[in-house]
C-alpha positions in Angstrom: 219.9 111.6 86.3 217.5 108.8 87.6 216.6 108.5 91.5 215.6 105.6 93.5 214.1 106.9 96.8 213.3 104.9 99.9 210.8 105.0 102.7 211.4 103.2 106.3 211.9 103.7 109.8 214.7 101.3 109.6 216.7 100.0 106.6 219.8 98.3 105.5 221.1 98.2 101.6 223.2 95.5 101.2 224.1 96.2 97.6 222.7 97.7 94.8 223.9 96.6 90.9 224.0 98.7 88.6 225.4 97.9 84.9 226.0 94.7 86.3 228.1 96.2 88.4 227.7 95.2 92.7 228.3 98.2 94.5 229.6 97.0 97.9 230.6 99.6 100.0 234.1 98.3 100.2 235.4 101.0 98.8 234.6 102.9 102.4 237.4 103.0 104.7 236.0 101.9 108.3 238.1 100.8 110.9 236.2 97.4 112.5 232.9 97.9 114.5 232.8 101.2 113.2 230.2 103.1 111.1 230.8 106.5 108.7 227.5 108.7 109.3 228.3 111.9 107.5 229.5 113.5 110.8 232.8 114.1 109.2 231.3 115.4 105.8 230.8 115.8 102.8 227.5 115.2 102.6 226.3 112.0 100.3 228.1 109.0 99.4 229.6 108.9 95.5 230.3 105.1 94.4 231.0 106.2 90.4 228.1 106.2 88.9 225.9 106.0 92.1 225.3 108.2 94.8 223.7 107.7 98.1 221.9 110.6 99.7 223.1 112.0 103.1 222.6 114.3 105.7 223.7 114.9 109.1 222.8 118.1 111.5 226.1 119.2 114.0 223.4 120.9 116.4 221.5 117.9 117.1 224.0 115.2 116.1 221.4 113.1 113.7 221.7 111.9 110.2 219.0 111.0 107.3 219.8 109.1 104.1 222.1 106.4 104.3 225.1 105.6 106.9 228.0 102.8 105.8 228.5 100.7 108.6 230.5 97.5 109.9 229.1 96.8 113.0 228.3 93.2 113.6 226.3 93.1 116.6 222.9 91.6 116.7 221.9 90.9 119.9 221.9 94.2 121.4 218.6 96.1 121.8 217.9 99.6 121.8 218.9 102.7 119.8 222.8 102.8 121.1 223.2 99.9 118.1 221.0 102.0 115.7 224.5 101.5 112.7 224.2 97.0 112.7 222.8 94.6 110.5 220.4 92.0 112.0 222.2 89.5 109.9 225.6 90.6 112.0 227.3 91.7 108.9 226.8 92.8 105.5 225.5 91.1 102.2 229.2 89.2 101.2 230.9 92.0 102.4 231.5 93.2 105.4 230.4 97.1 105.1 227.1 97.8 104.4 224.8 100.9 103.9 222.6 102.0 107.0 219.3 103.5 106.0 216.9 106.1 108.0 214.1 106.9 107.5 213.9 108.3 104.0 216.6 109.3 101.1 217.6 108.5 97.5 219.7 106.5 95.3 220.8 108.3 92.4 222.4 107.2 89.0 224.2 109.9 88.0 224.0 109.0 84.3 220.8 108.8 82.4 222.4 105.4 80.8 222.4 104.3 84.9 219.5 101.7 85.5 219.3 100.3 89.0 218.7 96.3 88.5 217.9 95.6 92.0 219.0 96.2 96.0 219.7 93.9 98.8 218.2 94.7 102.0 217.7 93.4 105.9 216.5 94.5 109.5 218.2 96.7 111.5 219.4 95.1 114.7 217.4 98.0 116.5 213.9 98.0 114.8 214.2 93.8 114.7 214.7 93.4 118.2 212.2 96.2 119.3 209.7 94.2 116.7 210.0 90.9 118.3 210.4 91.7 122.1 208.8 95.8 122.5 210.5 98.2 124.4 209.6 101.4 126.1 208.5 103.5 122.9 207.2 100.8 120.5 205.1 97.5 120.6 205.7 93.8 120.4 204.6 92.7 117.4 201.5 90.5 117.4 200.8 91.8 120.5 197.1 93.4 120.9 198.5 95.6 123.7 200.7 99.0 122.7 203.7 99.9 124.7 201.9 101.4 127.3 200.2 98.1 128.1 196.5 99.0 126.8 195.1 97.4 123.7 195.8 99.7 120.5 193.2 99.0 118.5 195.2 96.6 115.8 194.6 92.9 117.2 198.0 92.4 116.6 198.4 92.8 113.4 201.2 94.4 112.5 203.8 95.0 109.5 207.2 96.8 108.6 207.1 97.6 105.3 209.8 99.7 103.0 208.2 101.7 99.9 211.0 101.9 96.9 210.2 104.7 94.0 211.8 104.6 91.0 211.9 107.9 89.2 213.4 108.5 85.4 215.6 111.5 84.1 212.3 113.2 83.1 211.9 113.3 86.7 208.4 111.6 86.2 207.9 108.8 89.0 208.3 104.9 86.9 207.1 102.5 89.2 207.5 101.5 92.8 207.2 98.4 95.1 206.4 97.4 98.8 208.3 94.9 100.9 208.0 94.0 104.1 210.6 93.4 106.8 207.9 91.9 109.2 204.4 91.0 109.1 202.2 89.5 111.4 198.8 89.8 109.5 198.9 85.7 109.1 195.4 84.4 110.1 198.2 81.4 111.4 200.2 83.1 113.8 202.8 80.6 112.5 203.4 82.6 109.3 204.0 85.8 111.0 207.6 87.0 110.3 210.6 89.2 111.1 213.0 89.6 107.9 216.6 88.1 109.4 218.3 87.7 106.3 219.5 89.1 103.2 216.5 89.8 100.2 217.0 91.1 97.2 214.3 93.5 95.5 213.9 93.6 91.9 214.2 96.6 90.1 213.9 95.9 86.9 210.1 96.3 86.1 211.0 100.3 87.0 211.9 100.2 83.6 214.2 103.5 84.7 217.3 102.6 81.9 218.2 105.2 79.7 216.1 104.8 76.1 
């Protein structure tokens, strides 16, 4: 078994290959502007060889791991449209998987490799990024959300940590990317991730030997 875990506050998996395989989420059955997260069970997402992580709690009605969503709005700001893409839809599909804030990817076969993942901005997190809100900062803004300067000069970042880990259950390799990043000394350069990227697994070097 080899394991592919992900840290963010906010993250969206577009599709993750496999054997050359593209595993879309297609598969899901989601009526339109709808979104599956694990309130109905079983816990986890099985695509065949790939499993996504999943939990939800029925006393406090949250989730961690990943969510499959459709929902295509993304101009809407604030937690309430927590399940949509930034992109308003999915990666050349129209579900996609809903990440927060950490979980795994796991290939359930030792032969399994995971060649790379797709990924994009939350509507919620993008929005909250670019214009503040109540609980978080704008970014590049030397103020916080209470209006006082926090200390950072306005340089701020997003960033998603990926770890690959092999069958032996020691950790391969991992890699950063980030979904904003205002740390430009041009302001010009700063940045909030509104389409689809695809990360490179490969180096992990996690295929079976």
């Amino acid at each position: 078994m080899k394991k592919i875990y992900l840290f963010a506050s906010a993250l969206f998996i577009g599709a993750n290959i496999q054997a050359q395989q593209v595993i879309d989420f297609e598969s899901v059955s989601l009526s339109p502007e709808s979104y599956d997260n694990g309130s109905l069970g079983p816990d986890n997402f099985d695509f065949g060889d790939i499993n996504l992580s999943n939990s939800y709690d029925d006393t406090w009605g949250s989730w961690s791991g990943f969510s499959i969503s459709n929902i295509t709005d993304n101009t809407t700001a604030g937690f309430g449209n927590q399940y949509s893409a930034y992109t308003g839809g999915g990666n050349n599909s129209e579900n996609y998987g809903v990440f927060y804030p950490s979980g795994e990817i796991t290939g359930e076969n030792m032969m399994i490799g995971i060649m790379s993942i797709s990924i994009t901005n939350a509507t919620y997190p993008a929005i909250s990024m670019r214009d503040g809100d109540a609980f978080a900062k704008q970014f590049g803004s030397v103020n916080g959300p209470d209006g006082n300067p926090d200390g950072t000069n306005g340089e701020d970042f997003f960033k998603v940590w990926v770890i690959g880990w092999d069958h032996t259950g020691a950790m391969s390799d991992s890699v950063e990317f980030y979904l904003a990043d205002y740390r430009f000394a041009d302001d010009q350069d700063d940045y909030i991730v509104e389409d689809w990227n695809t990360i490179d697994l490969m180096s992990f070097s996690v295929f079976g030997e």
